[in-house]
Backbone bond lengths (Angstrom), bond angles and torsions (degrees), N, CA, C in turn:
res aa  C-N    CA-C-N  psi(-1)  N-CA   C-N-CA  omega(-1)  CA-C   N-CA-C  phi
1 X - - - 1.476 - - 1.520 109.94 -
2 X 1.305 125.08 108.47 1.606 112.53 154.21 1.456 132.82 -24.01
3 X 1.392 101.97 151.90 1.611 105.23 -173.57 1.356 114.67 -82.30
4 X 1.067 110.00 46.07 1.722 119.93 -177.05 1.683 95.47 -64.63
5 X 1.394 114.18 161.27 1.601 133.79 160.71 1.635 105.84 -85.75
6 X 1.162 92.64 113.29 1.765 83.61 -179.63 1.748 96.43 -117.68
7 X 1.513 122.88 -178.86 1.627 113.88 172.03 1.684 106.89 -139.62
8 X 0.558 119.50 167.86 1.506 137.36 -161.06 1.571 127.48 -156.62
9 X 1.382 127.01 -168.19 1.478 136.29 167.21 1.370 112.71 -123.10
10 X 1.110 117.53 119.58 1.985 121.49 176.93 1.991 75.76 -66.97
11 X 1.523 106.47 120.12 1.633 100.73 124.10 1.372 126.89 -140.12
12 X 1.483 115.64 63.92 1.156 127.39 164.39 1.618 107.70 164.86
13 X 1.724 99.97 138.05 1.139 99.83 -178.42 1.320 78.75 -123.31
14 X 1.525 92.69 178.31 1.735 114.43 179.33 1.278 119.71 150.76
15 X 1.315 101.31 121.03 1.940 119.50 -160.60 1.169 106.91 49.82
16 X 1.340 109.67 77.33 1.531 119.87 173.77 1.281 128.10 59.13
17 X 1.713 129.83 -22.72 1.225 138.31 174.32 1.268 130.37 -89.38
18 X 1.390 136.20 108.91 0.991 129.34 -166.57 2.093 118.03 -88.06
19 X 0.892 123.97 104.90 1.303 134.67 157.95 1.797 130.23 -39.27
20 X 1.148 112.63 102.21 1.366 121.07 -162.69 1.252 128.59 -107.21
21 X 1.620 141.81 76.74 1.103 127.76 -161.68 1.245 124.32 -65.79
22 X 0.980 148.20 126.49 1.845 168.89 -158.63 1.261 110.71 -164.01
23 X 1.713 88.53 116.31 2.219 89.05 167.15 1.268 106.64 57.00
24 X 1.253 110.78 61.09 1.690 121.54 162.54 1.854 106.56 35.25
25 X 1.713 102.42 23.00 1.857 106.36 -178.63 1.682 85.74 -112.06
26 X 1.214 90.23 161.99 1.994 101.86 155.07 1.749 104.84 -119.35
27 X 1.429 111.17 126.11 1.300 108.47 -174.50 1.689 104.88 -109.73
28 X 1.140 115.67 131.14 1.624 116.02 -167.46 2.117 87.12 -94.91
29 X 1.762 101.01 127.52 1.519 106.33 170.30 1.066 88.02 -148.17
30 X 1.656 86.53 154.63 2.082 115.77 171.99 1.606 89.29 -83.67
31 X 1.350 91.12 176.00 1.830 110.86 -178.21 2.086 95.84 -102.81
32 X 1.107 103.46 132.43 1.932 112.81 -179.73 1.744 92.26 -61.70
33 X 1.453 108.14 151.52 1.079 125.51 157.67 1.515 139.51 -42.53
34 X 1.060 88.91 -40.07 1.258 108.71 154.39 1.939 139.92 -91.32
35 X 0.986 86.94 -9.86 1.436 100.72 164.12 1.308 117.35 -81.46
36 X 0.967 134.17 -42.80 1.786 164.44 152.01 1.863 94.60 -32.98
37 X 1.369 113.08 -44.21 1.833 85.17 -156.18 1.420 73.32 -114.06
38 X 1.877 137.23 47.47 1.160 121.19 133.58 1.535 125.93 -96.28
39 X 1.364 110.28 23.39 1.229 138.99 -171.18 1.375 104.80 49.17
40 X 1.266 148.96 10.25 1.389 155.32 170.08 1.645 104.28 -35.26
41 X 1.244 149.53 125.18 1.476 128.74 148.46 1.420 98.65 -114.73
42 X 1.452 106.72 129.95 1.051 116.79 154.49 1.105 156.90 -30.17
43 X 1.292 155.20 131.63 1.550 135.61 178.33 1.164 96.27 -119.84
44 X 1.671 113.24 -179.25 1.815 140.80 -179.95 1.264 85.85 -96.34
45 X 1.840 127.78 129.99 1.090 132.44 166.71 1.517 105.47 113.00
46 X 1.397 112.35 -25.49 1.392 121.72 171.39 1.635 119.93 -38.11
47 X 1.647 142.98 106.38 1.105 108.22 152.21 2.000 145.78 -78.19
48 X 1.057 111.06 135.80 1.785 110.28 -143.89 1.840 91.63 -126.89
49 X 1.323 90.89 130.90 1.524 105.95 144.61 1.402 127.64 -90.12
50 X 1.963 103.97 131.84 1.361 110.02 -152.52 1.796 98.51 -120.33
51 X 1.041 133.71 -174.81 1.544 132.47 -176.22 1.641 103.37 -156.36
52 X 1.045 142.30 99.56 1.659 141.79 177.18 1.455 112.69 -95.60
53 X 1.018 122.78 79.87 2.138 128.82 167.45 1.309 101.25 -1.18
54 X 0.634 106.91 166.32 1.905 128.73 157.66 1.100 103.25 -57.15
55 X 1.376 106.04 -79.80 1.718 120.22 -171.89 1.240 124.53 -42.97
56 X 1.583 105.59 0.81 1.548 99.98 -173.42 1.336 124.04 -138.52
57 X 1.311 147.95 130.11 1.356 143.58 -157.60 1.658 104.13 -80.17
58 X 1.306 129.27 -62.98 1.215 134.68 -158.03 1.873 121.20 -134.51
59 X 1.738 106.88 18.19 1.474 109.12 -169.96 1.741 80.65 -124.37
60 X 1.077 106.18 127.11 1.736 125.35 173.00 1.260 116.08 -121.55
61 X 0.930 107.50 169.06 1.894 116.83 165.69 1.406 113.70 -101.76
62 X 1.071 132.03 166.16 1.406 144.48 162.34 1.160 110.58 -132.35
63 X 1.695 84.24 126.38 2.044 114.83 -171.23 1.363 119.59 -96.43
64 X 1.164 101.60 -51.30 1.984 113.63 -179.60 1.269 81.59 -139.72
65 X 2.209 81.46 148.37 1.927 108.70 124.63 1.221 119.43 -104.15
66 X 1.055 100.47 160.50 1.656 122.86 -153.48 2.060 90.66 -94.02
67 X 1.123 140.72 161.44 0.877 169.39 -158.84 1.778 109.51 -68.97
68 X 0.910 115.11 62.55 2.112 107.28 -169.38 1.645 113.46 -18.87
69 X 1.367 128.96 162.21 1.254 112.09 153.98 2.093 95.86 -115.70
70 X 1.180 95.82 -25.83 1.914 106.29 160.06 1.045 144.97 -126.31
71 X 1.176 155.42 156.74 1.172 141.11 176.70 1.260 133.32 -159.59
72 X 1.681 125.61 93.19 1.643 148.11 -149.12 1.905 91.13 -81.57
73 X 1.434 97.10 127.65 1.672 105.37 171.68 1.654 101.83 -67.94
74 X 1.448 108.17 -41.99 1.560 126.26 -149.49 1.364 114.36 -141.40
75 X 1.722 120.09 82.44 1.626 115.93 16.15 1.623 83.20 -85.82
76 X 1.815 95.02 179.61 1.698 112.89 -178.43 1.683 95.14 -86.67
77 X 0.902 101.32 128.51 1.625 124.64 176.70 1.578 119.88 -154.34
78 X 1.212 118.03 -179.43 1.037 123.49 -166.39 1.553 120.69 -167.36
79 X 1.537 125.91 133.15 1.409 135.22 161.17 1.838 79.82 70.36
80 X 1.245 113.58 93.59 1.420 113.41 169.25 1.688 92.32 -145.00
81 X 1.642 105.80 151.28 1.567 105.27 -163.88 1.489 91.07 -113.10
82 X 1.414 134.85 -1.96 1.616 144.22 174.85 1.562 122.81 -165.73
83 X 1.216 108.06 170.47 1.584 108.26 -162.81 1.363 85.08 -145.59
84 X 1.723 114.97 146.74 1.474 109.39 169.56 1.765 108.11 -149.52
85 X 1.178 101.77 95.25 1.357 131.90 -179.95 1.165 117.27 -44.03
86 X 1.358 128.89 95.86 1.981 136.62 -158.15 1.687 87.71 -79.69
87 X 1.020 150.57 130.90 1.448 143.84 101.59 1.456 124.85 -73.36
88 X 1.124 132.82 135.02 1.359 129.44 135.20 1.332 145.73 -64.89
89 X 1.711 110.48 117.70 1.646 103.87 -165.26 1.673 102.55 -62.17
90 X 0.958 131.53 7.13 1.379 138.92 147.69 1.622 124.50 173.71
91 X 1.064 114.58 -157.85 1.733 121.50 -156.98 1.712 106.45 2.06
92 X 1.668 104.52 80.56 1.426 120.55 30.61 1.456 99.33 -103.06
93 X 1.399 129.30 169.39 1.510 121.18 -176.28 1.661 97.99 -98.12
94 X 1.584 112.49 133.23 1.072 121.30 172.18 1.423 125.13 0.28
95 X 1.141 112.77 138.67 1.987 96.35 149.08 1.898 89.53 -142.69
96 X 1.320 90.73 140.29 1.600 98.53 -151.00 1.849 95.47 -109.88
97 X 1.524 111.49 -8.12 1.535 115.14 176.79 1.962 106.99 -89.04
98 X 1.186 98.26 8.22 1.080 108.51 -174.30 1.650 117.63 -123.15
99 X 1.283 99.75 -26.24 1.477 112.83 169.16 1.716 108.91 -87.19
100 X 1.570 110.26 -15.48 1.576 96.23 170.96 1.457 110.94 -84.26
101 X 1.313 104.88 -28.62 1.761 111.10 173.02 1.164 117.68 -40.55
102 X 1.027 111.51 -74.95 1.500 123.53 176.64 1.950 117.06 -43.73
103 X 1.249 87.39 -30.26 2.024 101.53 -177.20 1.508 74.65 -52.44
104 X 2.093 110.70 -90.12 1.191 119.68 -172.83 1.678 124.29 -19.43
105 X 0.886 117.42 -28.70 1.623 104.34 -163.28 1.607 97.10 -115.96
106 X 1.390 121.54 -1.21 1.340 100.87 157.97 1.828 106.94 -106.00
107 X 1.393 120.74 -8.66 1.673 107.85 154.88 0.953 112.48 -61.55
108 X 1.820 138.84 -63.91 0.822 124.06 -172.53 1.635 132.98 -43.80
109 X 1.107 105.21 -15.59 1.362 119.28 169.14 1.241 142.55 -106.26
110 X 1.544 99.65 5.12 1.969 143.26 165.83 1.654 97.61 78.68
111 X 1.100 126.38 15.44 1.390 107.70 169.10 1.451 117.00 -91.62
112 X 1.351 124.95 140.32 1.066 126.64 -146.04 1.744 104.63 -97.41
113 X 1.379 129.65 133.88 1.253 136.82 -154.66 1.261 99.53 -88.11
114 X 1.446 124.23 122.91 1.984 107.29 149.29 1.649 115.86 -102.64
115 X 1.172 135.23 134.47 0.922 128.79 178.90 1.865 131.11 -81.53
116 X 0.847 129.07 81.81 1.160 121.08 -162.19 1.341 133.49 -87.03
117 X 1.510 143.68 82.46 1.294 149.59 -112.28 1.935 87.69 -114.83
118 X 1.198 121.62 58.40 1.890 122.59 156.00 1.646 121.72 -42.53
119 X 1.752 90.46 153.11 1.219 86.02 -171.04 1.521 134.91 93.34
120 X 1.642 91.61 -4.49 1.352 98.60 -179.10 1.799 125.81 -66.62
121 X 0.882 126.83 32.22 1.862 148.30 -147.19 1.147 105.50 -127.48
122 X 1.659 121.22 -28.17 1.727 147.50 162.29 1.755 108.99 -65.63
123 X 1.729 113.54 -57.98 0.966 88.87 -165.22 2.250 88.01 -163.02
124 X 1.307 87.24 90.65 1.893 90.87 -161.37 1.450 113.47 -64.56
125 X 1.000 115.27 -42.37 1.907 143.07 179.31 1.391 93.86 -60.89
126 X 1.371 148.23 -63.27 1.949 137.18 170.95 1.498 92.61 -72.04
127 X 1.213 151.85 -109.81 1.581 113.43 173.99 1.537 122.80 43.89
128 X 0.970 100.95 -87.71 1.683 119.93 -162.86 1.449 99.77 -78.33
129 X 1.562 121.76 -40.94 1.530 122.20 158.27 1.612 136.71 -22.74
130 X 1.616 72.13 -67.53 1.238 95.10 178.17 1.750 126.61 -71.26
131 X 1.259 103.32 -51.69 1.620 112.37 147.39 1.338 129.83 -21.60
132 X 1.654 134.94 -47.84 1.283 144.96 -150.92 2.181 81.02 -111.59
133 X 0.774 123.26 -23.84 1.432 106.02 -176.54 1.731 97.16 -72.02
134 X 1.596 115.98 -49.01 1.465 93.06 -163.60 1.387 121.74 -92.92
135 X 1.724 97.28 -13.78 1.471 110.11 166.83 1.974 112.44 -61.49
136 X 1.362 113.44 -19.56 1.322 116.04 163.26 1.637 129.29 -72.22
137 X 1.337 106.15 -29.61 1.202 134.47 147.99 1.406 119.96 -62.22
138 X 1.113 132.90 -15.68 1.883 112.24 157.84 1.839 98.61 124.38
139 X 1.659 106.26 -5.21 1.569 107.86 -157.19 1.538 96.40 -102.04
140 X 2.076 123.84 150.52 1.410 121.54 -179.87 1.683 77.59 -89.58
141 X 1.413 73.43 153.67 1.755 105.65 174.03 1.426 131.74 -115.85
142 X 1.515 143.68 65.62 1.229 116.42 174.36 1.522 119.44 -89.32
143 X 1.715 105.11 159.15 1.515 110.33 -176.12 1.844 89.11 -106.84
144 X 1.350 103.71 160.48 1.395 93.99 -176.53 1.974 89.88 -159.94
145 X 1.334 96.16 166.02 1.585 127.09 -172.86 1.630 112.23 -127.68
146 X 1.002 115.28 134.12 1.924 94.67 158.48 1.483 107.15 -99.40
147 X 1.895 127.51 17.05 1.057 131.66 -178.46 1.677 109.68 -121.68
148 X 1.697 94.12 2.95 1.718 92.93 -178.75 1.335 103.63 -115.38
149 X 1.230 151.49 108.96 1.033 167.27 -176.63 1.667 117.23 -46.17
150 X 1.221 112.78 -54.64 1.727 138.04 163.11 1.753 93.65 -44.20
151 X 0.796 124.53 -45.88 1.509 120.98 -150.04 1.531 94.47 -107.15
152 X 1.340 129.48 -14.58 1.277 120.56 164.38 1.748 112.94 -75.61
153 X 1.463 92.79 -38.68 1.791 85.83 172.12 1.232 122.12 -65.34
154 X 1.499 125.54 -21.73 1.352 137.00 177.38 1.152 116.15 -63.41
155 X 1.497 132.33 -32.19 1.500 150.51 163.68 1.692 110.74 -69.98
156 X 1.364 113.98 -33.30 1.564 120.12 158.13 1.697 108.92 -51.82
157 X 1.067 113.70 -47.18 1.169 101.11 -145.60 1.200 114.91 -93.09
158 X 1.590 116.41 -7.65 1.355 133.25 -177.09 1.648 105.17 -93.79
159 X 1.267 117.63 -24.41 1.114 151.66 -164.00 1.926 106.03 -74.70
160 X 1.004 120.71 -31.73 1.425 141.89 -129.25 1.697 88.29 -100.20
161 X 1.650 107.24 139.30 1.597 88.20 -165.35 1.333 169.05 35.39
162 X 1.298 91.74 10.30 1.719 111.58 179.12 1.523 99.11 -129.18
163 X 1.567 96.31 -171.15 1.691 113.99 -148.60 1.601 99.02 -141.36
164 X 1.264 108.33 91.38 1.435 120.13 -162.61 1.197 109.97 -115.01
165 X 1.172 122.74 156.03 1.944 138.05 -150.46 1.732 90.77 -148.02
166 X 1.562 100.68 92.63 1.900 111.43 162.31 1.264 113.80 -52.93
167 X 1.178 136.73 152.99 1.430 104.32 174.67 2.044 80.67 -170.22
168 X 1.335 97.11 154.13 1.850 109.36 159.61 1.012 101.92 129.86
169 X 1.568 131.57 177.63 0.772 144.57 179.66 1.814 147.12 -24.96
170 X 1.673 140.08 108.98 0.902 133.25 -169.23 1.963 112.63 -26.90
171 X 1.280 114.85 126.91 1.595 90.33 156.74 1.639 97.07 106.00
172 X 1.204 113.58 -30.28 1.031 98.67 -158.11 2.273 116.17 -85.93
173 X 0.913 87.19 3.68 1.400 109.93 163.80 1.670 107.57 85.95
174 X 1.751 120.90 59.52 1.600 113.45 -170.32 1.841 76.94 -105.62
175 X 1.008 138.84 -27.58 1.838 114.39 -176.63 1.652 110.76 -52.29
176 X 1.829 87.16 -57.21 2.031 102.98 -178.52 1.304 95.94 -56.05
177 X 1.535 157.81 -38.25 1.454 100.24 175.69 1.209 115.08 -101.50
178 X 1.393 129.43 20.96 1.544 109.33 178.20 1.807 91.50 -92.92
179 X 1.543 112.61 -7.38 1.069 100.64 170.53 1.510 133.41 -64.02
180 X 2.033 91.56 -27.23 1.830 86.37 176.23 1.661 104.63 -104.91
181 X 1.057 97.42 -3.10 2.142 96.49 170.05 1.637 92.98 -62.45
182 X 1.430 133.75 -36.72 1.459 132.72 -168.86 1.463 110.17 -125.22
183 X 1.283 130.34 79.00 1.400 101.31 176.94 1.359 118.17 -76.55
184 X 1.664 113.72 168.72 1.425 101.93 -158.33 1.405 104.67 91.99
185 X 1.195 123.29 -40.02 1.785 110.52 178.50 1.258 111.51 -38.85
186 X 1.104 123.34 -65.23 1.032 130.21 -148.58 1.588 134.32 45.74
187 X 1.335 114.73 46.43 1.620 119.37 -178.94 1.300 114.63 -73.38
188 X 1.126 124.89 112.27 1.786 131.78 162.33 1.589 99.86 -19.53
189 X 1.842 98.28 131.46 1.407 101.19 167.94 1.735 106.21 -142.62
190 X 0.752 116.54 171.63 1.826 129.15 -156.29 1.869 89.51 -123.24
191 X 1.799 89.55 138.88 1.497 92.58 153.40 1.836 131.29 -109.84
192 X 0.843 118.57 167.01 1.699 103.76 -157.13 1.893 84.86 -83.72
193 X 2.012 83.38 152.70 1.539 107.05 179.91 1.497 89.56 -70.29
194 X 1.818 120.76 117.76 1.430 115.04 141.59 1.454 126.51 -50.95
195 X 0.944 122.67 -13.02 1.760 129.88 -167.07 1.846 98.89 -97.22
196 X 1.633 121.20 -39.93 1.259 105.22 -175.92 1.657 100.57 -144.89
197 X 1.507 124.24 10.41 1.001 112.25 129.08 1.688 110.08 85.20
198 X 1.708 102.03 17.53 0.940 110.22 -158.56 1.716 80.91 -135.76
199 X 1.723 122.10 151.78 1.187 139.27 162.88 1.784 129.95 -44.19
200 X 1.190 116.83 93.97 1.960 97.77 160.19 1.235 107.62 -41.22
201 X 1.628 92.37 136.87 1.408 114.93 153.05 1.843 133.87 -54.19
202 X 0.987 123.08 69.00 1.867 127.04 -159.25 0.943 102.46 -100.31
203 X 1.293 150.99 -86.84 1.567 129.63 176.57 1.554 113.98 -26.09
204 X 1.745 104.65 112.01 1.801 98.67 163.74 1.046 105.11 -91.42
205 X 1.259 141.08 -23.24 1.808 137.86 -145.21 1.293 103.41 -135.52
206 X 1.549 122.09 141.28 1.571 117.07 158.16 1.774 103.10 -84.20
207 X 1.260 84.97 133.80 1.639 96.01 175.79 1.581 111.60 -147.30
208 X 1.390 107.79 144.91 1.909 106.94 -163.09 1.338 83.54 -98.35
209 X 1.250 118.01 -170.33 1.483 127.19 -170.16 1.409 112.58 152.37
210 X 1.367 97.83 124.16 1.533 111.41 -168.60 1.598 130.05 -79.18
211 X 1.111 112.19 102.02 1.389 119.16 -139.57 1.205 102.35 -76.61
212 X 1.737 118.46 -51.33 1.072 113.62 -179.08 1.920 93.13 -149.32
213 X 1.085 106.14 162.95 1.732 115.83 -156.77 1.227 99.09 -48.72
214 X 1.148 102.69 127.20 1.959 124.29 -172.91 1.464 107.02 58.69
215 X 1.097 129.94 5.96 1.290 124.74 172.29 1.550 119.77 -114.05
216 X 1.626 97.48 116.34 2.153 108.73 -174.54 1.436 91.60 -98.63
217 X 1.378 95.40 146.52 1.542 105.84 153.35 1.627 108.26 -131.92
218 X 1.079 108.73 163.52 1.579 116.74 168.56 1.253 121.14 -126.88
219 X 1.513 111.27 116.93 1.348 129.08 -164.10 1.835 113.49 -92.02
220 X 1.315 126.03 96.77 1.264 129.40 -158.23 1.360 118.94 -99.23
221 X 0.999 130.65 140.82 1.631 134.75 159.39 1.278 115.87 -34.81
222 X 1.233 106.24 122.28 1.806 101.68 -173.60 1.486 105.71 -83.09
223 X 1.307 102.17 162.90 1.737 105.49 -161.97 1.651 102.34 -141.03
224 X 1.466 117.14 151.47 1.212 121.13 -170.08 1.813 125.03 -110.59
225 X 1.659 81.48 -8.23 1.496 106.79 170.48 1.714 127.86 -153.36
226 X 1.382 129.11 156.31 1.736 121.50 -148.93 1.437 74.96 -147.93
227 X 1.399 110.84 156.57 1.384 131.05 153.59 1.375 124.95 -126.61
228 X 1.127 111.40 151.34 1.313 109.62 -170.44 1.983 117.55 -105.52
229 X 1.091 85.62 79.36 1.818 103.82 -171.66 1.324 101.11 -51.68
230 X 2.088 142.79 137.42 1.138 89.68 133.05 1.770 61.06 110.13
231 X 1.550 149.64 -90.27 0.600 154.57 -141.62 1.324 118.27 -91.94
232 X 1.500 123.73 130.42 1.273 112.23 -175.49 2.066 110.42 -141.71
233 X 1.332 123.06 161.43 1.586 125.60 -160.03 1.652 101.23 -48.47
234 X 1.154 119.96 -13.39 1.810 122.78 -178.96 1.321 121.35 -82.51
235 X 1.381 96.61 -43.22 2.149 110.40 164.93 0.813 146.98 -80.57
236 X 1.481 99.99 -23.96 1.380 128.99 -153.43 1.780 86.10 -69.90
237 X 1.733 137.75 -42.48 1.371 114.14 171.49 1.501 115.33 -53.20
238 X 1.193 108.62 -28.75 1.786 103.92 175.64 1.730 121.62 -16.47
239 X 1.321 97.42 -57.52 1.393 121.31 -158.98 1.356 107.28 -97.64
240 X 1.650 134.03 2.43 1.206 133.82 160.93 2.002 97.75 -101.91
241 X 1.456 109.24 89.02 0.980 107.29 169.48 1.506 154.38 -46.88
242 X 2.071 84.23 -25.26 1.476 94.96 -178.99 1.662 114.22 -78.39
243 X 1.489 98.60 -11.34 1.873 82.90 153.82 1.040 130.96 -84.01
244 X 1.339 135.61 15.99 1.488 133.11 169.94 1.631 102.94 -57.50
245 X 1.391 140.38 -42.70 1.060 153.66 -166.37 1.688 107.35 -59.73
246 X 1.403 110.18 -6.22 1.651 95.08 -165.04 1.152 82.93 -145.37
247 X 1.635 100.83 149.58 1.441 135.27 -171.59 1.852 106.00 -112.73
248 X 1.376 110.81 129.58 1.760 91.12 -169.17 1.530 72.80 -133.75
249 X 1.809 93.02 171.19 1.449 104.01 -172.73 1.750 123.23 -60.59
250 X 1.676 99.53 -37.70 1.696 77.87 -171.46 1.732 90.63 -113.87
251 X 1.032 115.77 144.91 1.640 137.76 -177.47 1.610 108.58 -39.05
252 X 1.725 114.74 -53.20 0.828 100.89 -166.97 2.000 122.07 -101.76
253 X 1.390 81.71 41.07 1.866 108.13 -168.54 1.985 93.41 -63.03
254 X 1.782 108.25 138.39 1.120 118.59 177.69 1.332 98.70 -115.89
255 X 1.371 117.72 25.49 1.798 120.00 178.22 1.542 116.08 46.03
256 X 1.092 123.29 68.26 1.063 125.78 -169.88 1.591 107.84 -140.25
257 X 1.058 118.12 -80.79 1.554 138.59 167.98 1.490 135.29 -107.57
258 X 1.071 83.58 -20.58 1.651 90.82 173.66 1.459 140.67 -60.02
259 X 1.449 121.67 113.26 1.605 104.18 -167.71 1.802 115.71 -61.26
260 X 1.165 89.19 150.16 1.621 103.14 175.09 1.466 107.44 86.17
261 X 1.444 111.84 21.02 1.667 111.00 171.90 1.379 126.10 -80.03
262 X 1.316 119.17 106.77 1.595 124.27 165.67 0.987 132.69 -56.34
263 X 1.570 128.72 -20.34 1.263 117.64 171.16 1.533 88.75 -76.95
264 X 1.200 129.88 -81.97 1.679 111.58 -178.24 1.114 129.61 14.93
265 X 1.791 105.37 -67.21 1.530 114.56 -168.70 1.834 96.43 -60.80
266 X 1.399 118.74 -36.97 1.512 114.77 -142.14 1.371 95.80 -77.47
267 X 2.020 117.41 -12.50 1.655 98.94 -155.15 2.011 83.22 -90.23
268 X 1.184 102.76 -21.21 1.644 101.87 174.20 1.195 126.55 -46.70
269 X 1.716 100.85 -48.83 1.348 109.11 164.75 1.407 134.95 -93.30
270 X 1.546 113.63 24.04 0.946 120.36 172.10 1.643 123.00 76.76
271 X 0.967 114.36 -14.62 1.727 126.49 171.76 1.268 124.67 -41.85
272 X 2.193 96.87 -32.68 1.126 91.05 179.69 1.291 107.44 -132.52
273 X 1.436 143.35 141.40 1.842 128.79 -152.48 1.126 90.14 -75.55
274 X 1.614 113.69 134.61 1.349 159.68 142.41 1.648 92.92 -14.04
275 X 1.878 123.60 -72.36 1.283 98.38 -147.16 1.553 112.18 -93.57
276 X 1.982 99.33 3.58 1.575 91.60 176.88 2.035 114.15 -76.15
277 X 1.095 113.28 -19.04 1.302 139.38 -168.14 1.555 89.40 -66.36
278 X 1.650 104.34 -68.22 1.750 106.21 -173.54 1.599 102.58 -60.37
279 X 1.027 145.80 -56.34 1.596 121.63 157.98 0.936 137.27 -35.23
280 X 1.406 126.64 -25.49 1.157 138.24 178.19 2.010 114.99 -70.38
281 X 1.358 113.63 -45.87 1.316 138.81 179.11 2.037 93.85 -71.02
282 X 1.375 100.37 -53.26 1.579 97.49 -162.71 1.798 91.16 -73.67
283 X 1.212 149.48 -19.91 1.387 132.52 153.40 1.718 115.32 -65.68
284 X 1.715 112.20 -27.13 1.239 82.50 178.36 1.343 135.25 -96.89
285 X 1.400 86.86 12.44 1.800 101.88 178.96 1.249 100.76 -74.13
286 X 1.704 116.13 -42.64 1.417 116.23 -160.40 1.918 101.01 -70.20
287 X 1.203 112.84 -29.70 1.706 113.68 172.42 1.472 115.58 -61.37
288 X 1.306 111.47 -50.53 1.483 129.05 161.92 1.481 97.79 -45.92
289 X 1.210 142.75 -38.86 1.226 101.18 -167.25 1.592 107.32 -137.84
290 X 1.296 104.67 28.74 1.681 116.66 147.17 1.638 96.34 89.61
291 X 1.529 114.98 32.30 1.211 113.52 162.74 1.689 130.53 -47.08
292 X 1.253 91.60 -45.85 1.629 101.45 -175.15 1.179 110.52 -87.77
């Protein structure tokens, strides 16, 4: 092959080589010497200009990255148009200060969150609970099964032309269904610790992978804790949208204590869910008091 510049998508690195899809090929290249001491590191999702010798069918170099339009600390990814947040309606049982985290840090970075509440086959009725709180909150919601069939097409369909980043918690079962969105995947999956009830770690690598024609997803290491980079006790309402709706007396109100607060009144009246609000306070204590 000539030493043409061709460009591609990193979706997968591993032992130093980054993997580049181009022309329905995957081309395995090292990073140039000089690319390396521009301190650049790469991500999965990256678009990259690549260079392949003559002499060689499928080992390239990598020249440039191309310009992000996003970019997730956790996992490190890149240029993703949605994120879809696995919880389990139990084992493992939710943790919902952790599922707003993750909301936050993929707005802040404009990719748009779906929430996806698995597992619903355990317990459908909290499911659906749980669902209508954040779907009241402004967020899409699917409930999903890898034993309900309906709800696997529902993950198709959200799925469909875009470039999506799985992501949440160990255990909570996001390999098993991209396993039956693809059979043949075959992605490593973990069974939950009976003793603490919490997920193995099974994903080692971020790797994109084309799930279904033109459609990547990225299947991530589940994680037991998120930070909120970037974020501080003044913004942090930024990113709970459903207070845009209320006007409180002094401008620079963080809804907390302050007299004449409207979001207040609204969680009273229910306008706005009760338990996204109490997450909301239990992150800003943790800002308040130099958690991060």
């Amino acid at each position: 092959m000539e030493n043409n510049i061709e460009n591609g998508k990193i979706i997968k690195i591993l032992g130093g080589f980054y993997y580049i899809y181009a022309k329905e090929r995957v081309i395995e290249c090292r990073a140039r010497g000089s690319f390396r001491n521009d301190k650049i590191k790469p991500v999965v999702g990256d678009i990259a200009d690549f260079r392949v010798p003559e002499n060689e069918k499928n080992l390239g170099y990598l020249e440039k990255i191309h310009k992000r339009k996003n970019y997730l600390i956790r996992p490190p990814v890149s240029n993703i148009d949605q994120s879809i947040v696995v919880f389990a309606v139990e084992s493992p049982n939710p943790n919902f200060i952790l599922l707003d985290k993750f909301l936050i840090n993929s707005l802040k970075e404009n990719i748009e969150p779906i929430i996806c509440i698995n597992k619903i086959d355990l317990d459908e009725e909290k499911a659906v609970e749980i669902g209508k709180s954040y779907e009241k909150s402004g967020f899409k919601v699917i409930l999903t099964s890898k034993h309900m069939d309906e709800t696997i097409n529902e993950i198709k369909k959200v799925l469909k032309n875009k470039t999506t980043v799985f992501a949440g918690p160990s255990g909570t079962g996001k390999s098993s269904l991209l396993n039956v969105v693809k059979p043949g995947l075959n992605l490593k999956t973990g069974e939950i610790s009976r003793k603490l009830k919490q997920g193995k770690h099974t994903t080692r690598h971020v790797e994109m992978i084309e799930i279904i024609k033109n459609s990547w997803v990225v299947d991530t290491a589940g994680f037991s804790n998120l930070n909120l980079k970037g974020i501080d006790k003044y913004n942090l309402k930024d990113y709970y949208y459903e207070f845009d709706d209320y006007y409180c007396k002094f401008n620079d109100c963080i809804h907390n204590k302050e007299p004449g607060c409207q979001v207040r009144k609204a969680v009273e009246k229910n306008e706005i869910s009760d338990l996204r609000y109490k997450n909301y306070l239990k992150m800003l204590n943790e800002l308040t008091e130099g958690v991060y």
